[in-house]
MARROBA-243877 format. One record per residue: residue number from 0; residue in one letter; x negated, y, z of N, C-alpha, C in turn. Coordinates in nm, 2 decimals, padded with zeros to 4 digits. Each point is the difference from the previous one (the first is absolute). Example, Ala and Ser with C-alpha at 12.3 -4.5 7.8 and 13.67 -1.06 7.14 Angstrom:
<recs>
<rec pos="0" code="A" n_xx="-01.32" n_yy="-00.57" n_zz="00.78" ca_xx="00.09" ca_yy="00.12" ca_zz="00.00" c_xx="-00.09" c_yy="00.12" c_zz="00.00"/>
<rec pos="1" code="S" n_xx="00.04" n_yy="00.11" n_zz="-00.07" ca_xx="-00.09" ca_yy="00.11" ca_zz="00.00" c_xx="00.08" c_yy="00.11" c_zz="00.08"/>
</recs>
This chain:
<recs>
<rec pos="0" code="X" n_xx="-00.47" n_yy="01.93" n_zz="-03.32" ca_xx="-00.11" ca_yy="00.07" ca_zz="00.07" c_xx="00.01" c_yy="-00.01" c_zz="00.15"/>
<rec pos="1" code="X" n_xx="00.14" n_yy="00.01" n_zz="00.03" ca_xx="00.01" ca_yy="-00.02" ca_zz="00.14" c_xx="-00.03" c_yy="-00.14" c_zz="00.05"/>
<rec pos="2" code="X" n_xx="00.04" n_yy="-00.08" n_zz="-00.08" ca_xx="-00.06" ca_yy="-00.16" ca_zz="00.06" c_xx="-00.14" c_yy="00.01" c_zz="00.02"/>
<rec pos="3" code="X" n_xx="-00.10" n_yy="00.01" n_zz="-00.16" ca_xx="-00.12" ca_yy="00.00" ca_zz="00.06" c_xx="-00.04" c_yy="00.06" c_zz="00.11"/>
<rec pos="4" code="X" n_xx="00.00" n_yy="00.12" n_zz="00.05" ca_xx="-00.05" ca_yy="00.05" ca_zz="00.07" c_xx="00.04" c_yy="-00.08" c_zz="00.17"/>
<rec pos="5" code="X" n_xx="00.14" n_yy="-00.05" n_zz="-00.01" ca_xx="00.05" ca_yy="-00.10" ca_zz="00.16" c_xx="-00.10" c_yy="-00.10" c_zz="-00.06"/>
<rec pos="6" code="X" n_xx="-00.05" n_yy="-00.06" n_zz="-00.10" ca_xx="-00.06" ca_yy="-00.12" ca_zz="00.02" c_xx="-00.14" c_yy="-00.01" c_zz="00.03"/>
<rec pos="7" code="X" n_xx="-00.06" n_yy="00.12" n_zz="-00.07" ca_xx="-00.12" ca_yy="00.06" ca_zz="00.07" c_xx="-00.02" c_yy="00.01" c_zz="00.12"/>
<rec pos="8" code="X" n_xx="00.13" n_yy="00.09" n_zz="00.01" ca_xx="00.01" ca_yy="00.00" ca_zz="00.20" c_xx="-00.04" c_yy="-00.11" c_zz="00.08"/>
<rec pos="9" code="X" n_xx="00.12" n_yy="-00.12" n_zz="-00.05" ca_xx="-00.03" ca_yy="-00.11" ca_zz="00.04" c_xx="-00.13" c_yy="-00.06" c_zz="00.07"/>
<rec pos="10" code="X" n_xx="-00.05" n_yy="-00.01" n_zz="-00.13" ca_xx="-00.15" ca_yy="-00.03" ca_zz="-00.04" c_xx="-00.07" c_yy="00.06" c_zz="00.11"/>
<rec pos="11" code="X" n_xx="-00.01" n_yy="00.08" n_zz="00.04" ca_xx="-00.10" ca_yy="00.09" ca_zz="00.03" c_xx="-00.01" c_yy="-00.09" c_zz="00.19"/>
<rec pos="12" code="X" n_xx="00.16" n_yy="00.02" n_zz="00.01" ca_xx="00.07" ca_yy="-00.08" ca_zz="00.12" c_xx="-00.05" c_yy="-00.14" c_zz="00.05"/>
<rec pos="13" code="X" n_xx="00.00" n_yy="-00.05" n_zz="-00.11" ca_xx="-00.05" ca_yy="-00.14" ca_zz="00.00" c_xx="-00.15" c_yy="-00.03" c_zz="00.02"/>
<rec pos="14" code="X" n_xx="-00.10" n_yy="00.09" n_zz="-00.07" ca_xx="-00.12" ca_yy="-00.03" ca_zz="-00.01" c_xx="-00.05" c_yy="00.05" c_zz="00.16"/>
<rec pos="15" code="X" n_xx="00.04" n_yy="00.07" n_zz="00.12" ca_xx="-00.02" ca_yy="00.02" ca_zz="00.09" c_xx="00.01" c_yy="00.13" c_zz="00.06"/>
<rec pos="16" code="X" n_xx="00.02" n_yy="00.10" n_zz="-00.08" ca_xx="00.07" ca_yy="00.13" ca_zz="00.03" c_xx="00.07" c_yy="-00.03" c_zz="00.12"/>
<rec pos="17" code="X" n_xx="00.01" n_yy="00.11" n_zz="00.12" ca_xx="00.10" ca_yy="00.04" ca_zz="00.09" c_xx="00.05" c_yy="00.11" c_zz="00.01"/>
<rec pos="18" code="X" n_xx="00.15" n_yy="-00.01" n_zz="00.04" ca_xx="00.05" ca_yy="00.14" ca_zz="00.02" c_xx="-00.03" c_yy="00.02" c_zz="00.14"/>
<rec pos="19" code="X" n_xx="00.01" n_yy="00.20" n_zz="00.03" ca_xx="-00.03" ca_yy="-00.02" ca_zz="00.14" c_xx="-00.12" c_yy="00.09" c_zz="-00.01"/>
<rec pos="20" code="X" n_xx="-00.01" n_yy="00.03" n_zz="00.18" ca_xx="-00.10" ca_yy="00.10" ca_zz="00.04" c_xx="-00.16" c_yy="-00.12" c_zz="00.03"/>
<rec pos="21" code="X" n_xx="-00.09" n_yy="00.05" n_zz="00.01" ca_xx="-00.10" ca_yy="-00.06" ca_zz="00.01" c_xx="-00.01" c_yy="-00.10" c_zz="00.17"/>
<rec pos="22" code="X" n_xx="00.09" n_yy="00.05" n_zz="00.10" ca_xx="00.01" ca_yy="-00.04" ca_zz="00.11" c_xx="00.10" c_yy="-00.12" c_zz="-00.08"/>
<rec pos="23" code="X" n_xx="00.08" n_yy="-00.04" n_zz="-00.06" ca_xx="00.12" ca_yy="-00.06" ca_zz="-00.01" c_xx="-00.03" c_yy="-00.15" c_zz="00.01"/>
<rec pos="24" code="X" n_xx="-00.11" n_yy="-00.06" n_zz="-00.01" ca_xx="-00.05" ca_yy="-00.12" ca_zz="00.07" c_xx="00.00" c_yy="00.00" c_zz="00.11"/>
<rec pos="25" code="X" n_xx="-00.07" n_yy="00.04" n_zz="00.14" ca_xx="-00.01" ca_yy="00.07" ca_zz="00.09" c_xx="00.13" c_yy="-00.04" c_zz="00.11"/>
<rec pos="26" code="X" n_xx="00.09" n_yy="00.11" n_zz="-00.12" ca_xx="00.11" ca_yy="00.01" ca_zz="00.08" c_xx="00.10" c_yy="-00.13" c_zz="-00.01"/>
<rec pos="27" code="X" n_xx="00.02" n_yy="-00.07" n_zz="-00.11" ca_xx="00.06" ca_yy="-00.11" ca_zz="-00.03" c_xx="-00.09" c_yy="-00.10" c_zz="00.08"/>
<rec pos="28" code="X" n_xx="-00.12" n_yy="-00.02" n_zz="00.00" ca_xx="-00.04" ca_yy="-00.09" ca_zz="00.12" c_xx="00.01" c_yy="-00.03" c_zz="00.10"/>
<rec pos="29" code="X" n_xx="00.05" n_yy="00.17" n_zz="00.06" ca_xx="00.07" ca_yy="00.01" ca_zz="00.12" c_xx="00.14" c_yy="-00.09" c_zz="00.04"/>
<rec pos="30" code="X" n_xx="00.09" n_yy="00.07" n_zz="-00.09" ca_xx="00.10" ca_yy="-00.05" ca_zz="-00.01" c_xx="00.04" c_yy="-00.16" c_zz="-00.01"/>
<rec pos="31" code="X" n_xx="-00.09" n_yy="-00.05" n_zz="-00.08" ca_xx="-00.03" ca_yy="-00.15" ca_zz="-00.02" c_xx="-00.08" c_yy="-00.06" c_zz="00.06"/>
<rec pos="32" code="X" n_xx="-00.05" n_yy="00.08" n_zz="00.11" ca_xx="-00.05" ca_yy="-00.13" ca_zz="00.11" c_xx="00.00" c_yy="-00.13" c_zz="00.08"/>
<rec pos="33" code="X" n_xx="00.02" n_yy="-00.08" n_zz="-00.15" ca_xx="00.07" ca_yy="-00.16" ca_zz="00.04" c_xx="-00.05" c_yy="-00.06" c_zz="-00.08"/>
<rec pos="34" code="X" n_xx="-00.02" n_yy="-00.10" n_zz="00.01" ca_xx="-00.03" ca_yy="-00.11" ca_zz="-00.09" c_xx="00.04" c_yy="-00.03" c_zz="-00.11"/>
<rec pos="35" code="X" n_xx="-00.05" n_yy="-00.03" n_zz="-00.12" ca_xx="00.05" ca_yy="-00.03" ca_zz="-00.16" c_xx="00.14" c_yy="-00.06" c_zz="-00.03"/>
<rec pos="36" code="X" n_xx="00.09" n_yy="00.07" n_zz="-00.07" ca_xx="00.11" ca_yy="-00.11" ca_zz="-00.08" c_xx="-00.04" c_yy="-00.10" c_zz="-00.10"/>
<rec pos="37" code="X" n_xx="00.09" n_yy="-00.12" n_zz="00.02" ca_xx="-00.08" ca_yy="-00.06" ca_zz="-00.12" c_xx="00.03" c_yy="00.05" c_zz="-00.16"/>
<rec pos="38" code="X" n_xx="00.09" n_yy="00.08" n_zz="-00.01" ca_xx="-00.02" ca_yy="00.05" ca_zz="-00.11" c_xx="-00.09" c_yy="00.08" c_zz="-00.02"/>
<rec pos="39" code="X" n_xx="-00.04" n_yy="00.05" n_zz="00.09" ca_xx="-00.09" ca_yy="00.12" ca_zz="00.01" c_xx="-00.13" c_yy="00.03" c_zz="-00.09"/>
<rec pos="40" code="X" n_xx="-00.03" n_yy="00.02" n_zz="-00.10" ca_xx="-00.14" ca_yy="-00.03" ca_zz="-00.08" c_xx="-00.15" c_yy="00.02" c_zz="00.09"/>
<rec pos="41" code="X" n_xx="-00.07" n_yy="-00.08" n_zz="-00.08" ca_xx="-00.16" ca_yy="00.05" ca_zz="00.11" c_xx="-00.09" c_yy="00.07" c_zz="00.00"/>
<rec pos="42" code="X" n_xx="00.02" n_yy="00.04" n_zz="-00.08" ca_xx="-00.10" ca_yy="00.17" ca_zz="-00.02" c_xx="00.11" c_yy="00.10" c_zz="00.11"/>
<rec pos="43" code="X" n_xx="00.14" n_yy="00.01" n_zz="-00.05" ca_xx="00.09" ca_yy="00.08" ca_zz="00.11" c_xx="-00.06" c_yy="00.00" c_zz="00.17"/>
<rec pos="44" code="X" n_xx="-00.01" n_yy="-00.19" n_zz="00.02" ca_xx="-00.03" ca_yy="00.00" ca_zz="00.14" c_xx="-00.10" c_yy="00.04" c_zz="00.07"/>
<rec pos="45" code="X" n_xx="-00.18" n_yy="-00.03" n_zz="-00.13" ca_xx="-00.04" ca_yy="00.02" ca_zz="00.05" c_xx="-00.02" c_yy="00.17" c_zz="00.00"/>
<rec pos="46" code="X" n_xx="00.03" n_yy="00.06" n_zz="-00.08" ca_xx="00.00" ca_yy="00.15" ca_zz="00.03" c_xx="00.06" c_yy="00.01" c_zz="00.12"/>
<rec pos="47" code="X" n_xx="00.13" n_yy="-00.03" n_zz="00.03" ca_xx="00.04" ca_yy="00.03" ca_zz="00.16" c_xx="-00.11" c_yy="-00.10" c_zz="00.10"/>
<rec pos="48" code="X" n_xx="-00.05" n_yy="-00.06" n_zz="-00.02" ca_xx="-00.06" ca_yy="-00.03" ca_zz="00.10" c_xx="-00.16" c_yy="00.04" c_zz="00.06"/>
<rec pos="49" code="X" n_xx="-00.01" n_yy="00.06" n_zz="-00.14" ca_xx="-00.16" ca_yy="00.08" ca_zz="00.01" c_xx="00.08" c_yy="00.17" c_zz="00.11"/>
<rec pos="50" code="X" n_xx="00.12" n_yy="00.03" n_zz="-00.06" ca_xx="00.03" ca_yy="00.14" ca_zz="00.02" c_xx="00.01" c_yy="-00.01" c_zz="00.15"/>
<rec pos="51" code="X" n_xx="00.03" n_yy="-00.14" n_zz="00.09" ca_xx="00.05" ca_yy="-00.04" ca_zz="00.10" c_xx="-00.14" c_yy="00.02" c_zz="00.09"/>
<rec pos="52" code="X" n_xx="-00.09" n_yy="-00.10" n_zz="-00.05" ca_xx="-00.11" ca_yy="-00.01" ca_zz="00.06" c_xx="-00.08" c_yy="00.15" c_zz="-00.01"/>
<rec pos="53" code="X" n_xx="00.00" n_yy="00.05" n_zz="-00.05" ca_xx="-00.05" ca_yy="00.17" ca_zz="-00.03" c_xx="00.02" c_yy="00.09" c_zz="00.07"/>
<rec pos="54" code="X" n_xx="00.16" n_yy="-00.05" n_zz="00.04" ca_xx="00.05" ca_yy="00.10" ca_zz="00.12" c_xx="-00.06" c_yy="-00.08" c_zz="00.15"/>
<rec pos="55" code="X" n_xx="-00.01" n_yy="-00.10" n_zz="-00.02" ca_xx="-00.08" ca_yy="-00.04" ca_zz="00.16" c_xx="-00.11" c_yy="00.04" c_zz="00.02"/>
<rec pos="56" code="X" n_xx="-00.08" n_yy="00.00" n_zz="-00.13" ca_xx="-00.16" ca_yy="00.05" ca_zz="00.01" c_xx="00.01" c_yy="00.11" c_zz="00.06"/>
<rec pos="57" code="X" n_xx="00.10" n_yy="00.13" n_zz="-00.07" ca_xx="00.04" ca_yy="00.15" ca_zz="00.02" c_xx="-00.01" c_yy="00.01" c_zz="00.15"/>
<rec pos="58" code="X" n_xx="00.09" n_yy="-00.09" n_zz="00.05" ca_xx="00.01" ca_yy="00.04" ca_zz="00.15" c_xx="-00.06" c_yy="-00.02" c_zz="00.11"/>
<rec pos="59" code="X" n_xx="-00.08" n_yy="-00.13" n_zz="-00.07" ca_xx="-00.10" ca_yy="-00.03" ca_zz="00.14" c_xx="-00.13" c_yy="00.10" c_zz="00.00"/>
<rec pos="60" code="X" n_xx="-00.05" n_yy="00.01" n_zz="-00.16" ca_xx="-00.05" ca_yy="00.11" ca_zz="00.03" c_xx="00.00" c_yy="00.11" c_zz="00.07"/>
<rec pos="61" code="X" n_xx="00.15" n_yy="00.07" n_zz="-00.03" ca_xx="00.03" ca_yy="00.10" ca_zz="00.07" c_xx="00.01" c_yy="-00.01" c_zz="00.14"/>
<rec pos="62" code="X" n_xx="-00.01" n_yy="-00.10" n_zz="00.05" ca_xx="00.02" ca_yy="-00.04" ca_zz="00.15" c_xx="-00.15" c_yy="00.04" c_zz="00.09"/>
<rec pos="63" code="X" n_xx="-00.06" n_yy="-00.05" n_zz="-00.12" ca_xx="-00.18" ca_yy="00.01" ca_zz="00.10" c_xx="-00.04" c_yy="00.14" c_zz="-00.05"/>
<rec pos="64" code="X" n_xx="00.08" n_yy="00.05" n_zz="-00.08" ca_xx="-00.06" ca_yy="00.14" ca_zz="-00.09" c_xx="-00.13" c_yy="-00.03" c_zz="-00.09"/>
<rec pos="65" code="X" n_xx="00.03" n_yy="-00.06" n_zz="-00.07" ca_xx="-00.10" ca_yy="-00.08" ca_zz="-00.09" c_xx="00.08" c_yy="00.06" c_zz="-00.17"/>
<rec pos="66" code="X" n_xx="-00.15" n_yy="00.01" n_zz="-00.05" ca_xx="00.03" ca_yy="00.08" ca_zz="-00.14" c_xx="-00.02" c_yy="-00.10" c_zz="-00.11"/>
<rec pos="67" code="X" n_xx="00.00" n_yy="-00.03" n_zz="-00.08" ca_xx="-00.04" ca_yy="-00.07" ca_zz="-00.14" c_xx="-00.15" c_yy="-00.06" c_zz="00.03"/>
<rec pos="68" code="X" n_xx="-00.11" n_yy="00.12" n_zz="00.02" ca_xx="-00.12" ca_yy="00.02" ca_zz="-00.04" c_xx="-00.03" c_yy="-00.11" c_zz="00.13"/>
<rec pos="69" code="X" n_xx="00.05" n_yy="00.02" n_zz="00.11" ca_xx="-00.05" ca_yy="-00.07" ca_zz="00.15" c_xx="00.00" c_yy="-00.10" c_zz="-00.04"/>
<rec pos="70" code="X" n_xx="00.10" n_yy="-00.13" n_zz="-00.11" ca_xx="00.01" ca_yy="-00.15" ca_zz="00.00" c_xx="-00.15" c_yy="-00.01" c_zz="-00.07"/>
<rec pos="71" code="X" n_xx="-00.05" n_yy="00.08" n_zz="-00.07" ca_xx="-00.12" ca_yy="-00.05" ca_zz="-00.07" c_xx="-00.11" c_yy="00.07" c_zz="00.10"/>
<rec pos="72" code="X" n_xx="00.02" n_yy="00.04" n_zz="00.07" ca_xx="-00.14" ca_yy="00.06" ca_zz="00.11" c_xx="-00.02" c_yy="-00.10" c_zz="00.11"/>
<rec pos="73" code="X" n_xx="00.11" n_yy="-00.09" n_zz="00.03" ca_xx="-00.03" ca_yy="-00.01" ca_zz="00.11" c_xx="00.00" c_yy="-00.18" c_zz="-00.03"/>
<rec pos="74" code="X" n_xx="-00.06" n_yy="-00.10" n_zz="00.08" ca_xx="-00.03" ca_yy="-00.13" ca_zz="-00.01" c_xx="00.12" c_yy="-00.10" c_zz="-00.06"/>
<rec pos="75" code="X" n_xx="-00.03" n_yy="-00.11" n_zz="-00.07" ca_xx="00.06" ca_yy="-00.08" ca_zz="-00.07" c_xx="00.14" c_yy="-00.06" c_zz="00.12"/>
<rec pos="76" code="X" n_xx="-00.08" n_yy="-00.01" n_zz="00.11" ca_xx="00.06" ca_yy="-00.03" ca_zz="00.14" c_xx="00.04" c_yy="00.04" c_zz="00.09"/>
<rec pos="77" code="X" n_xx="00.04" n_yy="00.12" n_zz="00.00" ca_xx="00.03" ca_yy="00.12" ca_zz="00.09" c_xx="00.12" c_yy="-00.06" c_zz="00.00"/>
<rec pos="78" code="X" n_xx="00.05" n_yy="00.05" n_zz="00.19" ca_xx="00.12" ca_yy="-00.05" ca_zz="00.03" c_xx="00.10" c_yy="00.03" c_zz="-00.03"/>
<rec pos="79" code="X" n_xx="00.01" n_yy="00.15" n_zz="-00.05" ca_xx="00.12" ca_yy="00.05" ca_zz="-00.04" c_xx="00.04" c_yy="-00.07" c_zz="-00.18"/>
<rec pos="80" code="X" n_xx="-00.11" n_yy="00.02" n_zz="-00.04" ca_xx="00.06" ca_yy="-00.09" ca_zz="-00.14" c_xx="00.02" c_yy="-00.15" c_zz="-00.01"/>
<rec pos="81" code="X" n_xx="-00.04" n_yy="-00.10" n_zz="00.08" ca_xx="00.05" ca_yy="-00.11" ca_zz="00.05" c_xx="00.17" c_yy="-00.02" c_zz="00.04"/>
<rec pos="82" code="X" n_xx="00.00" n_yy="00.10" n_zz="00.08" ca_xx="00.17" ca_yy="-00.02" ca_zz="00.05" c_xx="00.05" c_yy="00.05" c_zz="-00.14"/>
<rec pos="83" code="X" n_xx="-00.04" n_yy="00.13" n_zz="-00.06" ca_xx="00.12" ca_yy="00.01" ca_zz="-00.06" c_xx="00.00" c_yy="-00.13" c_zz="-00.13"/>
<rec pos="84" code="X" n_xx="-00.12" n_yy="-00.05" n_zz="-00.02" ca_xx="00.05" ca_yy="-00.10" ca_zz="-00.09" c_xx="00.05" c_yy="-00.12" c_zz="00.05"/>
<rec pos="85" code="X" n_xx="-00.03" n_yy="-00.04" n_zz="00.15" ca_xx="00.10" ca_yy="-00.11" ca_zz="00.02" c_xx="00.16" c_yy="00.08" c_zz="-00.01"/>
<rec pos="86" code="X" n_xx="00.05" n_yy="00.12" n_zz="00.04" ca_xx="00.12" ca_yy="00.03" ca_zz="-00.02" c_xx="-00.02" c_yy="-00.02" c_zz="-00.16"/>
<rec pos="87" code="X" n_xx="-00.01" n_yy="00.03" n_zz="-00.08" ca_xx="00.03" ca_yy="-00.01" ca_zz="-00.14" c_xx="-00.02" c_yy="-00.20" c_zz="-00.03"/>
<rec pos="88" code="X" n_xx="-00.10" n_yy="-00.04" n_zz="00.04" ca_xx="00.03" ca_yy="-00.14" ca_zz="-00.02" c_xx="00.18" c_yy="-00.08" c_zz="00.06"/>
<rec pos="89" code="X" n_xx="00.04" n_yy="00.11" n_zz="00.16" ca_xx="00.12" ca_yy="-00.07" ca_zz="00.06" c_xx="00.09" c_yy="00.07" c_zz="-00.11"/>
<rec pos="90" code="X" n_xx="00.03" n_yy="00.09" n_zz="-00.05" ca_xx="00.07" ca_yy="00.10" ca_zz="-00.02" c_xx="00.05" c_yy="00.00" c_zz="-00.18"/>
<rec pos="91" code="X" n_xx="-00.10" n_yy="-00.05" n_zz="-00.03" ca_xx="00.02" ca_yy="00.03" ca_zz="-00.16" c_xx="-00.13" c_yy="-00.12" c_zz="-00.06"/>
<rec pos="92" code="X" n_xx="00.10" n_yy="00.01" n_zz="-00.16" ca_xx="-00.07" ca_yy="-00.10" ca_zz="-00.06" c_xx="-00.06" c_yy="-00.01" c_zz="-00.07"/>
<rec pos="93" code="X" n_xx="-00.12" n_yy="00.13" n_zz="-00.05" ca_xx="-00.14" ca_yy="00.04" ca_zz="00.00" c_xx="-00.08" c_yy="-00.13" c_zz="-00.04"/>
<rec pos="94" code="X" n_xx="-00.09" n_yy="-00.01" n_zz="-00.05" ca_xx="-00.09" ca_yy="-00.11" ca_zz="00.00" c_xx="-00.11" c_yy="00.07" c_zz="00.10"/>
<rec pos="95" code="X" n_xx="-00.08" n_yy="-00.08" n_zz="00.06" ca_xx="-00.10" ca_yy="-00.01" ca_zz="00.05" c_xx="-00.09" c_yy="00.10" c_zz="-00.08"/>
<rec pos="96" code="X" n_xx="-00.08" n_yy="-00.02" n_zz="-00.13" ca_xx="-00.06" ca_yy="00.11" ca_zz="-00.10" c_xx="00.06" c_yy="00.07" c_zz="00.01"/>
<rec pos="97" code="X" n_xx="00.12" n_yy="00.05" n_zz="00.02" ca_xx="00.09" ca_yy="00.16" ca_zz="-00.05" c_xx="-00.07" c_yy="00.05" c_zz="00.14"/>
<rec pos="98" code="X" n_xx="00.01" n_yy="-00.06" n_zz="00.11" ca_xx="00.00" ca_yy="00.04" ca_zz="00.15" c_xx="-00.17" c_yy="00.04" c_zz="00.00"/>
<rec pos="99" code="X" n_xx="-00.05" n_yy="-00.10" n_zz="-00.02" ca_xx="-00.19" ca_yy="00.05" ca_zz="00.02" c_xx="-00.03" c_yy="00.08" c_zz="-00.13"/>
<rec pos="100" code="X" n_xx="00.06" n_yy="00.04" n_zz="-00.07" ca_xx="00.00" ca_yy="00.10" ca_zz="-00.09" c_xx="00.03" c_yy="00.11" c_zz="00.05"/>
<rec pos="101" code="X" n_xx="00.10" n_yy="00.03" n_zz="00.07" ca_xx="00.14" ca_yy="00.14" ca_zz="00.05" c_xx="-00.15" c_yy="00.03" c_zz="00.11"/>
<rec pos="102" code="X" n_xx="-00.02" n_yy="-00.12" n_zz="00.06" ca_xx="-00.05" ca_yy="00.11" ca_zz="00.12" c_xx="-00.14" c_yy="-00.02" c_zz="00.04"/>
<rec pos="103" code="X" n_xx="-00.10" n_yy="-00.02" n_zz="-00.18" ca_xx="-00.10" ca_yy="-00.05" ca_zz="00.03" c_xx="-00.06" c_yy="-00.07" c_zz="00.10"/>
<rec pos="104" code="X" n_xx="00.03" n_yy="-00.14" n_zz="-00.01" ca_xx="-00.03" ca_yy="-00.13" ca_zz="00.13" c_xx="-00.10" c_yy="-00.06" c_zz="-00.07"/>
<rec pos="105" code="X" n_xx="-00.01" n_yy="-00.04" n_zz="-00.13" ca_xx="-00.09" ca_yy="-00.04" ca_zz="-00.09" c_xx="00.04" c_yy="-00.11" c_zz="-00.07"/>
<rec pos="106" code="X" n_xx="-00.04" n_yy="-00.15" n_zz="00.08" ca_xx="00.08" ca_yy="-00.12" ca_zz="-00.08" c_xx="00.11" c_yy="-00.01" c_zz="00.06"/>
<rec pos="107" code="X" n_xx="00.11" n_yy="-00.07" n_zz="-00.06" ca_xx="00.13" ca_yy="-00.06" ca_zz="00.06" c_xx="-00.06" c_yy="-00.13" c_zz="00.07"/>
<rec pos="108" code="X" n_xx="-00.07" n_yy="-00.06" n_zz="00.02" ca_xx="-00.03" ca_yy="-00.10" ca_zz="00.05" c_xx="-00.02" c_yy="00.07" c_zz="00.17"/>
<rec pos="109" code="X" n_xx="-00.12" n_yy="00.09" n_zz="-00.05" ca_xx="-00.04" ca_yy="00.10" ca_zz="00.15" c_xx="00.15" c_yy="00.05" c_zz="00.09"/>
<rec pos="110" code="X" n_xx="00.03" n_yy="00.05" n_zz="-00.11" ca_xx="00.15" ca_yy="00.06" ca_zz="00.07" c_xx="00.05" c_yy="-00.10" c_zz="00.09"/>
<rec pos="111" code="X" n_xx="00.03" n_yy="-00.12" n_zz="-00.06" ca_xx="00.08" ca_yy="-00.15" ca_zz="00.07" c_xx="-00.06" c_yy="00.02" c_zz="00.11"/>
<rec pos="112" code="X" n_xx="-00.13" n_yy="-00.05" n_zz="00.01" ca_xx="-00.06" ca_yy="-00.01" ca_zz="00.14" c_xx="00.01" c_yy="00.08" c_zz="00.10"/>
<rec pos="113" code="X" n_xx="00.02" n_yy="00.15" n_zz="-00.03" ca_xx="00.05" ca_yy="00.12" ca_zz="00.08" c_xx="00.08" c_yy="00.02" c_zz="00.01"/>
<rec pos="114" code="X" n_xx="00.09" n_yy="-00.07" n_zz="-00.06" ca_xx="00.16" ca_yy="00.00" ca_zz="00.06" c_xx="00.02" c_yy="-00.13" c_zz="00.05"/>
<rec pos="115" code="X" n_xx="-00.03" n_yy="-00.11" n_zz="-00.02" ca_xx="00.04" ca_yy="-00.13" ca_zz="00.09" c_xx="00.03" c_yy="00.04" c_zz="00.15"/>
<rec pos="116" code="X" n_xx="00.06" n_yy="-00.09" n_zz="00.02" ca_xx="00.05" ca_yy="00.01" ca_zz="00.19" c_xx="-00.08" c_yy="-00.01" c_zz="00.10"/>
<rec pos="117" code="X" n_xx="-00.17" n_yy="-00.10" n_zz="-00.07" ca_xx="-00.09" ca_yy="-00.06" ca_zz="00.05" c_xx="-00.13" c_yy="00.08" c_zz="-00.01"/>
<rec pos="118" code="X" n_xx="00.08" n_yy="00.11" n_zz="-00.11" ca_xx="-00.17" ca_yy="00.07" ca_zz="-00.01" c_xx="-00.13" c_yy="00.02" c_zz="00.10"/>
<rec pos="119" code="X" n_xx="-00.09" n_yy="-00.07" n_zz="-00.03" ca_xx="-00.13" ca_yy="00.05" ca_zz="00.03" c_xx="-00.08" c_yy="00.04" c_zz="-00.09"/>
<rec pos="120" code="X" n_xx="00.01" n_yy="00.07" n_zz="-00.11" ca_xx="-00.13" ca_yy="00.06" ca_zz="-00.06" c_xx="00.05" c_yy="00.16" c_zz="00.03"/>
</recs>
């Protein structure tokens, strides 16, 4: 009886269950703010690397005092959401879509051109 129940456990472990408080991504992202092992699996990394880029979004926001609702009120091109996705383009390894998604930019093509070094649009 006791096995089953550890193998269930198992199970449960394996299919994607985490132990831990709801912050414990968060906080392990913290902690692991570095670059992938190669042993490292890739769903692991990219969870730490979404949790990475999430905290940049957190903070630049909080820099301009910008709330959630502000990235969708305010222009595809606005300057404050431009920098912080060139920091997330230097910073972290995000796709382009994740990025004009996070802070409503629109296309990732768009995005490119508002972050290039050259931008004119």
């Amino acid at each position: 009886m006791i096995r089953e129940y550890q193998a269930d456990a198992d199970d449960l472990l394996r299919s994607g269950w985490r132990i831990g408080a709801e912050d414990f991504c968060d906080w392990l992202a913290e902690k692991l703010a570095r670059r992938g092992r190669r042993d490292e699996r890739a769903k692991e990394r990219r969870e730490t690397d979404a949790a990475l880029a999430e905290a940049i979004v957190q903070r630049e926001l909080a820099k301009v005092r910008w709330r959630e609702i502000d990235l969708a009120q305010h222009p595809k091109g606005h300057p404050v959401k431009t920098n912080i996705a060139r920091r997330l383009r230097g910073e972290s390894s995000m796709s382009r879509q994740w990025i004009a998604d996070r802070l409503k930019m629109g296309s990732p093509s768009y995005l490119s051109a508002l972050t290039s070094v050259d931008s004119k649009v």
